[in-house]
C-alpha positions as CSV (number, residue, x, y, z in Angstrom):
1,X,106.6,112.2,82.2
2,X,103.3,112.2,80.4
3,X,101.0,109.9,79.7
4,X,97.7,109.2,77.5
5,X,95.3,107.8,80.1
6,X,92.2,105.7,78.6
7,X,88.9,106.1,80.3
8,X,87.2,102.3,81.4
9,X,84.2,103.2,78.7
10,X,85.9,105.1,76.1
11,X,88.2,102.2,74.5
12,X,87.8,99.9,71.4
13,X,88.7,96.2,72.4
14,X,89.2,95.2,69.1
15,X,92.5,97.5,69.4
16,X,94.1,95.6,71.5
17,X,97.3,93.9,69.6
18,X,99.4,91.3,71.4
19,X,103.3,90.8,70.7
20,X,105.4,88.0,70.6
21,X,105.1,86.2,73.5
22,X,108.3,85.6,75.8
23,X,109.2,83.6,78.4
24,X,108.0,84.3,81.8
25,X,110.3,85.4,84.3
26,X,108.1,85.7,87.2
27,X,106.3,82.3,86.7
28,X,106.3,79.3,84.8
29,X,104.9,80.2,81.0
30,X,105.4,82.7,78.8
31,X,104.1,86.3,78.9
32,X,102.8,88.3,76.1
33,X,103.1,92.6,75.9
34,X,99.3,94.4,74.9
35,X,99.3,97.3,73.0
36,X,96.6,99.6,72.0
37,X,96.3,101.3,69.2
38,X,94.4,103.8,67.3
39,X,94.4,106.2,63.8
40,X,96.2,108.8,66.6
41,X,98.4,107.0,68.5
42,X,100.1,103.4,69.8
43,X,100.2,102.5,73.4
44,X,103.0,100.4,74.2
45,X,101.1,99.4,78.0
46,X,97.7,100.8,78.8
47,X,96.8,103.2,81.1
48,X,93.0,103.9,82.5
49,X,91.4,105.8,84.3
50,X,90.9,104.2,88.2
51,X,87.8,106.7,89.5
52,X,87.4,105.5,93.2
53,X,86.0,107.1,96.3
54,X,88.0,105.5,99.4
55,X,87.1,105.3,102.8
56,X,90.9,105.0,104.4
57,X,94.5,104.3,103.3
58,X,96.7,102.6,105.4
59,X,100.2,103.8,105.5
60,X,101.9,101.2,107.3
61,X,106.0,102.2,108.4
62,X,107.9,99.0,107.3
63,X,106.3,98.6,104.4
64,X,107.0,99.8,100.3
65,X,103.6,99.5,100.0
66,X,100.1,101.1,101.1
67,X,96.4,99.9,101.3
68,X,93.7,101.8,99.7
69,X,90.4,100.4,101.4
70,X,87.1,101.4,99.6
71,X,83.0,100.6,99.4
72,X,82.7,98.5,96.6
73,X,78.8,99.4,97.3
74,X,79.5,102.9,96.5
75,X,78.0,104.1,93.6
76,X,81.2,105.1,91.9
77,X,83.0,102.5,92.7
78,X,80.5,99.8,92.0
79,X,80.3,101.4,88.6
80,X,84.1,101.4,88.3
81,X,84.1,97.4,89.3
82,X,81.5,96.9,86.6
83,X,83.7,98.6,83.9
84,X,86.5,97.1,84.7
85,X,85.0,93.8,85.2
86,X,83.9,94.3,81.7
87,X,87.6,95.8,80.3
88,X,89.4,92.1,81.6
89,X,86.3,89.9,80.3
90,X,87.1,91.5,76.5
91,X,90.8,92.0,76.4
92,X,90.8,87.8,77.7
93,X,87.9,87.3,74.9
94,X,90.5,89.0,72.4
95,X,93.5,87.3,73.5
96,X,91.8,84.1,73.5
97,X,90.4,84.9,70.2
98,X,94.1,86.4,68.6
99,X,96.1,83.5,69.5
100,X,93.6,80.7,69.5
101,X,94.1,79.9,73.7
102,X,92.2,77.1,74.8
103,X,93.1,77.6,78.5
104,X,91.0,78.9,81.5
105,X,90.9,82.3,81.6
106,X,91.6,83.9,85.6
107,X,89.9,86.9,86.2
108,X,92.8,88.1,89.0
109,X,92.0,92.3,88.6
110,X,88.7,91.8,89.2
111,X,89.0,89.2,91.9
112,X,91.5,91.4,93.5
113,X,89.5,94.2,93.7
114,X,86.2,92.6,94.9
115,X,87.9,92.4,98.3
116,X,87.2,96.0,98.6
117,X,91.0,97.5,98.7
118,X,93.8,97.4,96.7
119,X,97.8,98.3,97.4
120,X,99.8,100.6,95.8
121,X,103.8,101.1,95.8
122,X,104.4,104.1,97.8
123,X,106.1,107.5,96.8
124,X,108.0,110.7,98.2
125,X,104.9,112.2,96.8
126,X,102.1,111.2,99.2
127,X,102.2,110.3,102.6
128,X,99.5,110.1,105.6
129,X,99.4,114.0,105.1
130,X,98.7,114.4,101.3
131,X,96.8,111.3,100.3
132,X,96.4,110.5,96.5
133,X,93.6,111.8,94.9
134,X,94.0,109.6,91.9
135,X,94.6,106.0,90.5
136,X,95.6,104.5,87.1
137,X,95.3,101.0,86.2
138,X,98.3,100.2,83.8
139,X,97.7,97.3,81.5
140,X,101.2,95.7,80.4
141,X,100.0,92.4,79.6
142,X,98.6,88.6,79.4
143,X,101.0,86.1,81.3
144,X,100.0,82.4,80.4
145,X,100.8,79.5,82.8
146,X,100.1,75.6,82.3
147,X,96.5,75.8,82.2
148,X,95.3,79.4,83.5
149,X,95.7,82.7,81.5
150,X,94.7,86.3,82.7
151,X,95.7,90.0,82.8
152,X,99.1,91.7,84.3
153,X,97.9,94.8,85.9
154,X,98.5,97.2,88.7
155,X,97.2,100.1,90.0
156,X,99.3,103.0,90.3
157,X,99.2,106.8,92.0
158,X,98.4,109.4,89.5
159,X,100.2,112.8,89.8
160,X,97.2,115.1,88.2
161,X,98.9,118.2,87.3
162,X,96.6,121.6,86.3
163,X,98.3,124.0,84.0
């Protein structure tokens, strides 16, 4: 499968279109689908670009999941933190804006990733042999609770392929 992958400084937030908003089956409220779109192309979910420079993965045996630890002091990666700190303020800003929400707005990406690590569902791909080199934050929407509003997100293994 292919996918068109965003960089965190080359988007326009004022793309950023909402659907009807649904009922939450992971919480109590409703969530709403983003899309981006362009003169080019729609993007039904949003993909980025996740440039990080990490200092050890953890590949813990019972678990589906693995934790990528990094410096968020790093140069990179502090500049990666500011961008997307800046991508969840605007897309928030626009939501709140586009459907007139008057509730708090929870910054839970950024939040999340000022801890300095970050899991990611593991694959037959990598393993404690052949790392990942790359990571994609996907974008699929706003979920909206009683008071609190904010950003469904993940961060996902990217399979770079070179032809």
């Amino acid at each position: 499968m292919n996918l068109l992958v965003l960089e965190l400084h080359d988007y326009n937030p004022k793309r950023f279109y909402y659907l009807e908003p649904k009922k939450n089956l992971v919480m109590n409220g409703i969530f709403t689908k983003l899309i981006y779109t362009d003169s080019f192309f729609t993007m039904n979910e949003v993909f980025f670009c996740f440039p990080v420079q990490y200092t050890y993965i953890d590949y813990p045996q019972e678990n589906d999941q693995y934790t990528v630890y990094f410096d968020k002091t790093q140069v990179q990666n502090a500049s990666s933190l500011e961008k997307i700190n800046k991508l969840e303020t605007e897309i928030l800003l626009n939501y709140a804006m586009f459907t007139n929400c008057r509730k708090e707005s929870c910054r839970s990406l950024v939040n999340k990733l000022e801890q300095g690590f970050f899991k990611i569902r593991k694959t037959e791909v990598h393993g404690v042999g052949t790392p990942p080199k790359h990571f994609l934050l996907k974008i699929s929407g706003i979920w909206e609770g009683d008071s609190k509003y904010g950003l469904t997100a993940k961060l996902v293994e990217s399979l770079v392929h070179n032809s």
